[in-house]
N, C-alpha and C positions, 0 to 999 in steps of 0.2 A: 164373438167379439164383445159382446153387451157382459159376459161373464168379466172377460180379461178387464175390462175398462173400469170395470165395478170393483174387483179386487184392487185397482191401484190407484184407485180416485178415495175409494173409504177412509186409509191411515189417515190421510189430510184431512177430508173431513172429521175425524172423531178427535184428531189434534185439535182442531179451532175450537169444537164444542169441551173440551175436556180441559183449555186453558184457564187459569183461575184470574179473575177480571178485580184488580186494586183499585178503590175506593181511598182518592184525597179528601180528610175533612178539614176545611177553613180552623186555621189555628184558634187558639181560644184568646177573646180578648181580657187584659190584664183589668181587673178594675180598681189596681190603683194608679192615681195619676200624682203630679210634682212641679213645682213651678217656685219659681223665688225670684227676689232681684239682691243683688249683692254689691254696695256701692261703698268706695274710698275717695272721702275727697279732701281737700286740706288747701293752704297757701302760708308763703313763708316770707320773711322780711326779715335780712339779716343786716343789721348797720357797723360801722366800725370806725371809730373818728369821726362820725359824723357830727359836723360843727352844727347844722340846723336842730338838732337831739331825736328822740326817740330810742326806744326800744326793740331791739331784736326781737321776734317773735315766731312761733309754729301753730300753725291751726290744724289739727286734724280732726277727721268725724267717720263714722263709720256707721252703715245702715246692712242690716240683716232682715229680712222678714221669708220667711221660707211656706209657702204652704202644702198640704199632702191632703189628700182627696180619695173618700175610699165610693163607690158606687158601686150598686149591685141591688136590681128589680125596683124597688120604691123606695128602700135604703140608701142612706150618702151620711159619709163621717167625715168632718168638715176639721183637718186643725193646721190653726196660725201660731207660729214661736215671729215673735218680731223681736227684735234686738237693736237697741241704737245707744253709739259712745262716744261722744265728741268731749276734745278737751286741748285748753292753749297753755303754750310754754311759751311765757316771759321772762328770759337769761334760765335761774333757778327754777322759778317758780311754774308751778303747772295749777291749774285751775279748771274745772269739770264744768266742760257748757251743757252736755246731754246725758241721758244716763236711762236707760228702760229697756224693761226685761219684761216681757210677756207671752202668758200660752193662753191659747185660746182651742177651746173643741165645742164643736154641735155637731147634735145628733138629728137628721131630719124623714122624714119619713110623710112621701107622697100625699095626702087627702083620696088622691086618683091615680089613674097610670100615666096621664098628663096634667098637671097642674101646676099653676103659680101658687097655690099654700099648702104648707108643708105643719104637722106635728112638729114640735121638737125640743130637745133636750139641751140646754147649754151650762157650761162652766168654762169659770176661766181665772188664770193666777198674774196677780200683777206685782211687780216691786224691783226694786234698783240696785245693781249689782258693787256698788260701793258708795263710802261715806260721801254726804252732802253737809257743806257749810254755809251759815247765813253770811258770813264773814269770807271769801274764799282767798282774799288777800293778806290776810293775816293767818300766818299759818299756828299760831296761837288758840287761835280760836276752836271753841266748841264745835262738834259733829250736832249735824240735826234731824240726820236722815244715816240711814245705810241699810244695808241686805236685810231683809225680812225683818226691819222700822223705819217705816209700815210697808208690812204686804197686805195684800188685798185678794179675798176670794170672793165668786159670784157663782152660784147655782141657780138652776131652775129649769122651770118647762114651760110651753108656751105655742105661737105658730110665727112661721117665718114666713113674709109674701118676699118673691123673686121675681122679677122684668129689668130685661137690657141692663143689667149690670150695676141693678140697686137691689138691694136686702137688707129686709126690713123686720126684724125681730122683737117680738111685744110678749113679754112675760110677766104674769099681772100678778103671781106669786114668785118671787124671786128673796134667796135668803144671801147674806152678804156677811162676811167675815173679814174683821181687821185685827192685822197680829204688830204689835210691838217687841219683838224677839232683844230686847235693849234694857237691861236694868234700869239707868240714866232717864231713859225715856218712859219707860214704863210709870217710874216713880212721879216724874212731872206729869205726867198724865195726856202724853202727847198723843195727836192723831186722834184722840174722842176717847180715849179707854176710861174706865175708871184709874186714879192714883193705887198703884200697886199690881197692876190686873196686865197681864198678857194680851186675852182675846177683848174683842166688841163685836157684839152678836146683832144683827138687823133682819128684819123681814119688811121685805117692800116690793115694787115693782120696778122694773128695767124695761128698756126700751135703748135696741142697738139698732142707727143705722149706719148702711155702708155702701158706698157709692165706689163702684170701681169702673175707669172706661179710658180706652187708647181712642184720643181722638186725631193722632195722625202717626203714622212710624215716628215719628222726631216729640212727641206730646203723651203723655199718660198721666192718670190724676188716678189717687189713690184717696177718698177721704170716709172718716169713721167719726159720728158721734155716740158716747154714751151718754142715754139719762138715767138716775135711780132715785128713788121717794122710798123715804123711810116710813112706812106705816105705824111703827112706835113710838117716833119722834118727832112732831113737824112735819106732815106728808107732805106742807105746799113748800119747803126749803128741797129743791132737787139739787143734787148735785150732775155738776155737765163734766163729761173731759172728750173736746172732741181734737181731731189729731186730721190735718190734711197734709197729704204728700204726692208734688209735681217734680216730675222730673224730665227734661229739655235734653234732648237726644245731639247732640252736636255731632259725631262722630260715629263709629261703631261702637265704639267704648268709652269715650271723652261724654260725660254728663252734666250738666247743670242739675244741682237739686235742691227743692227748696222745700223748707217742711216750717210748718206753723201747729203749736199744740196750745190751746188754751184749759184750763181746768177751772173749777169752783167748786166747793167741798166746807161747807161752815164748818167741817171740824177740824179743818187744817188751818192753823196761826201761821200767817204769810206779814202781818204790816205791824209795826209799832205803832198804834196811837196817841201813847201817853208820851212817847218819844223819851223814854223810862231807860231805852237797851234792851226791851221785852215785847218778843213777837206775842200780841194779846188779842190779834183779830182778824180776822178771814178774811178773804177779798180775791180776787180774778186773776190767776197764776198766767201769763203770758210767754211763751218762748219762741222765736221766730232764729230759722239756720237755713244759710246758704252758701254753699257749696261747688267746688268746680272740680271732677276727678274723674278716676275711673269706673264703669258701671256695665254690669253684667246682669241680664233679664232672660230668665229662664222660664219659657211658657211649657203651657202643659204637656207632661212627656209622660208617657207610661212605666209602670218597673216594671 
């Protein structure tokens, strides 16, 4: 019986030992990530006969800022494209309230395998995706600005400290280039060039802060200061451009948005003082936009 029993008990056992046992590994995580917010806002006033007067008119404005996030061990590649274009139509006439075009990249790289400072590598391109007039009511009138006059580049290295949603970038060598791509302007000598001269060459130091933070589902605050100090020019003349953007969550997609950008730059002619007809002096660039439309926010997702 111990024979029989043993012959018809073995298949089974040599089956269980002889089966081949699959091994699940946990998928791999992607290490890039994506996030943006994507807003359309505007208001309209259309009159017709109307005995008290006014003007017809369309407000639109439009906000893009997209970011893409690359991480991996003590590495992260950090890049922002922001894009913003508002502009009103009065009957005929359209007139440009906003206009910026920008990419930003940083390279950061840990101190440690936990750490708030980081090595790091930054550039970044700035400039306005069509003509700007000092005049925008007179369509007569001379261009003052347009695509790449003036763009603006910024390079350098440096360390970035990060906590709770502020970063703070100090780069004490930083080189800066400004392009006038505009014959017209070039030969005036606009935006700091020499008369005749395309590039203007800087070496100085920058200093980016950036303050990001959701302080309720319905609340988000977006704000960026830059400084730069020219080491060949005036170190103590900085130039500021800082740029704040809240936006008031009313609905799912119904936004309030409010954006405030102030600049100073002495090589940028903003005031007539001789009240001549001739922009001949610097001063405190002011823009304040607000907004009621629709608004899409896209938090971090992986590809």
């Amino acid at each position: 019986m111990l024979i029989v029993w043993w012959l018809v008990a073995s298949p089974s056992v040599w089956a269980q030992n002889t089966e081949p046992t699959v091994s699940v590994l946990p998928a791999a995580q992607s290490p890039w990530k994506y996030s943006g917010l994507y807003s359309v806002s505007g208001n309209q006033t259309a009159l017709r006969n109307w005995n008290a007067g006014g003007q017809s008119s369309l407000n639109i404005g439009v906000v893009l800022r997209q970011q893409l996030k690359y991480s991996r061990d003590r590495l992260s590649v950090h890049q922002l494209l922001d894009v913003n274009y508002a502009g009103n139509y009065q009957g005929a006439l359209f007139i440009k309230t906003d206009d910026k075009l920008e990419y930003n990249l940083r390279v950061d790289h840990e101190t440690k395998k936990v750490s708030e400072y980081t090595f790091s590598a930054f550039g970044s391109l700035k400039t306005q995706s069509f003509d700007g007039f000092s005049k925008p009511t007179d369509p007569d009138s001379a261009y003052i600005s347009r695509f790449l006059a003036p763009g603006y580049g910024l390079t350098g290295f440096g360390m970035t400290f990060k906590r709770r949603g502020l970063e703070c970038y100090l780069s004490p060598i930083t080189g800066k280039m400004t392009v006038v791509n505009d014959a017209r302007l070039r030969e005036a000598g606009a935006f700091g060039v020499t008369p005749g001269e395309t590039f203007r060459s800087e070496v100085g130091a920058y200093c980016n802060f950036r303050y990001k933070k959701e302080f309720a589902p319905a609340l988000k605050l977006d704000a960026r200061i830059d400084l730069y100090s020219n080491y060949l020019q005036n170190p103590l003349w900085i130039d500021v451009n800082a740029d704040v953007l809240v936006l008031i969550r009313a609905t799912s997609f119904l936004t309030v948005t409010t954006r405030v950008q102030s600049i100073y730059d002495r090589d940028i002619l903003v005031r007539d003082s001789n009240e001549d007809g001739k922009l001949d002096a610097s001063g405190v660039q002011w823009k304040q936009l607000l907004g009621v439309g629709l608004s899409y926010t896209l938090g971090a997702k992986k590809l």
